[in-house]
N, C-alpha and C positions, 0 to 999 in steps of 0.2 A: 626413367620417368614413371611416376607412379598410374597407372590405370585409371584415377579417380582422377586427376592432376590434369591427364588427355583428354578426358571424357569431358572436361569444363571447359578447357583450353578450346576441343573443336565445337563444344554446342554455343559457346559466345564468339567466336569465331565463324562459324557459319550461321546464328541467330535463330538457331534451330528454334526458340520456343516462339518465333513470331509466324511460323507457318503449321494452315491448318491440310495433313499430310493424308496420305492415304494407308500410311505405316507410323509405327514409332519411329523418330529421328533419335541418334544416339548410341551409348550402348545396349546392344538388345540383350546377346549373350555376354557371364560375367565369366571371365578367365583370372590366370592369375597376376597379381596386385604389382610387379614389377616387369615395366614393357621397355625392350629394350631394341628388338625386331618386328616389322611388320611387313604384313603382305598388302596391299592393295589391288585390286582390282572393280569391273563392273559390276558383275553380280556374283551375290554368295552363292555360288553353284558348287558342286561335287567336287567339279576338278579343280575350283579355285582355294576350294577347303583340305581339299589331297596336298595340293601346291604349298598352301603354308604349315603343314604336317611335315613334307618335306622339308622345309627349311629353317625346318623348329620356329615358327614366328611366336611372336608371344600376342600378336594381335592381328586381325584383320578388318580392314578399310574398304570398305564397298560406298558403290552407290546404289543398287538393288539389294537389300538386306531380306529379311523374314516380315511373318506376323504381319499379314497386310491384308484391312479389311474384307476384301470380298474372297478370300483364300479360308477353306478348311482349316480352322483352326486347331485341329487334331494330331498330335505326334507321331504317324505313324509312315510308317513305307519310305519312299528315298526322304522326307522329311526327320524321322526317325536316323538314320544313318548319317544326314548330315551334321545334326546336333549330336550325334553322339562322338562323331571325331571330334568335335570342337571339346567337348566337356571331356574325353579320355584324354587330351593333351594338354586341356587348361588354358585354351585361347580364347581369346576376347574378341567380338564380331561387334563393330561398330558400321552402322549403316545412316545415310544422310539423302533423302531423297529432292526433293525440293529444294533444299538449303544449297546443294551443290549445283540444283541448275543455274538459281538465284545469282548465286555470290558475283560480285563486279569485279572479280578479279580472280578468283580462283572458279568459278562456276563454267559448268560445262558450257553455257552461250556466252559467256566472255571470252572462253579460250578456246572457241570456235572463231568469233572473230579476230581474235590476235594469230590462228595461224592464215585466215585468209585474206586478210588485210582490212577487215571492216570496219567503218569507224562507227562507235554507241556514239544515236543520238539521244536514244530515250528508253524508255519501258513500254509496255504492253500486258495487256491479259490477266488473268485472274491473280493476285498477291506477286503481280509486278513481273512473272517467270519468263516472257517475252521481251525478246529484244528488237530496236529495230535501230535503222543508219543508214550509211549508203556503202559503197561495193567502194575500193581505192582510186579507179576511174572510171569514166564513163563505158557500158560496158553493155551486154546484152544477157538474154538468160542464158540462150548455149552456152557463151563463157564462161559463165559464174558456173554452171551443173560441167564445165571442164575443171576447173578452177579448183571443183567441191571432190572430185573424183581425183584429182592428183593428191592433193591436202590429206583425206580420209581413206586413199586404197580401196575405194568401192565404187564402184559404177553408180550413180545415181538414177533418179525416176524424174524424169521432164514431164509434166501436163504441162501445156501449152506450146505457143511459136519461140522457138529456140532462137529467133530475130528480135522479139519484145526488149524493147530499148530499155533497161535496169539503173534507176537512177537514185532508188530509195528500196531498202530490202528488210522485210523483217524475217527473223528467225527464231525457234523455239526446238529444242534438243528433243531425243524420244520420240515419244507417242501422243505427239501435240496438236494434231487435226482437226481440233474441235476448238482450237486459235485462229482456224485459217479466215474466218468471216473478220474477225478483229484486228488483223492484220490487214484485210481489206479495208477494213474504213480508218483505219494509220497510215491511211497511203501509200502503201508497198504497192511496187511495179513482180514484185519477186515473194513467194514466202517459202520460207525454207525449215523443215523440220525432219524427224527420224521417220516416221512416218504418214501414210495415205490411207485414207477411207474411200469407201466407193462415191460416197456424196461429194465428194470433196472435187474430183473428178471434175461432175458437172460444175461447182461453184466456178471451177478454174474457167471451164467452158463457158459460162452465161458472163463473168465478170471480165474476163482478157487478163487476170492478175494470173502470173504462173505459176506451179507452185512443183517444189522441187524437192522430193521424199530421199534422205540420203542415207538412211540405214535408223535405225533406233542406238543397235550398239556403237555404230560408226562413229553417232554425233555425242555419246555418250563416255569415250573414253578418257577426253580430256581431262576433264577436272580432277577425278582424282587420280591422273598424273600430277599434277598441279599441285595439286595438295600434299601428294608426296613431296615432290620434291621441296614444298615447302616446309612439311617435317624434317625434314634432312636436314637442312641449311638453316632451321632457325632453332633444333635443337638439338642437334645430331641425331636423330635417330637414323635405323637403318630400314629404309623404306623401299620394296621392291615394287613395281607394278607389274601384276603378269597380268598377259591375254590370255583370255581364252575366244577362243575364233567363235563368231556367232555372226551367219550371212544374213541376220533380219534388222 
């Protein structure tokens, strides 16, 4: 598949040009012009960039990329080094920030709820990145922060009464904190995202709404599992996802 061919195929695909980002969505780094292997993962880190150098990928798939405004925008230091494996092997780094939390079906808070059984009833939050619905049965918060902890392999973070009756839940992947008052007035008995502010704390404390911090990368892997696998089986490509461990 040609380079240019994917770069259309994932930005109409994930709608990339209707969201306003805090990075470019797309290709950021340009490799070379026939992709035939890719690497995905969650963020374009060292070792995710070592990993597709090992495996000769001709492209890599994140969803934390580069070039993101309130970041140094200067070339140097492990910055430097990561863009230089990418340009000495000729790989292409496509990154989709937003677009991947969004998507209703490949996005990370959709296939957060398809593995815990939640059913979308609606949207939420600033360019709709919020989900909300209810839990698959009547249930409480312990449950659900057990539920979240089998599903993701991580321990979650409970504020509030781990008895609070759960019968409407919202959720937002990452570093979505600043969602939590807006999930409050959606009606959520539950909000659940990657992480917690200290203010956040108290909201949970003055309002009774619980709210349940379960990693940033935790809730953040799915989609572009998702999206691989959707490369694979709708074009053949050879799409890896690797991890790279990261406890926040």
């Amino acid at each position: 598949m040609h380079r240019d061919e994917l770069r259309t195929y994932l930005d109409t695909l994930l709608e990339a040009a209707r969201f306003r980002d805090y990075c470019p969505n797309g290709l950021q780094v340009e490799g070379r012009a026939e992709i035939r292997r890719i690497v995905c993962g969650v963020t374009a880190c060292q070792e995710l960039v070592d990993a597709a150098v090992a495996r000769d990928a001709d492209a890599i798939i994140v969803h934390h990329g580069w070039f993101w405004k309130s970041e140094d925008g200067r070339v140097i230091g492990h910055r430097k080094k990561r863009m230089a494996a990418l340009l000495a092997h000729d790989i292409s780094l496509f990154a989709y920030h937003l677009p991947l939390d969004a998507h209703g079906e490949l996005g990370n808070n959709a296939q957060l709820a398809r593995r815990l059984g939640w059913t979308v009833a609606g949207r939420f939050a600033e360019q709709d990145i919020g989900f909300f619905g209810a839990p698959a049965a009547a249930t409480t918060a312990g449950a659900v922060a057990a539920a979240v902890a089998a599903a993701l392999g991580r321990q979650p973070l409970l504020i509030g009464e781990g008895s609070r009756k759960v019968a409407r839940l919202a959720w937002c992947s990452g570093g979505a904190q600043d969602y939590f008052e807006q999930a409050i007035a959606a009606g959520a008995d539950l909000y659940v995202s990657g992480e917690i502010s200290e203010h956040s704390v108290h909201l949970a404390r003055e309002t009774g709404v619980a709210y349940l911090a379960a990693g940033h990368h935790a809730t953040e892997r799915y989609g572009v599992m998702a999206l691989a696998a959707h490369l694979s089986q709708r074009h053949g490509l050879a799409c890896e996802y690797v991890e790279v461990d990261n406890p926040v």
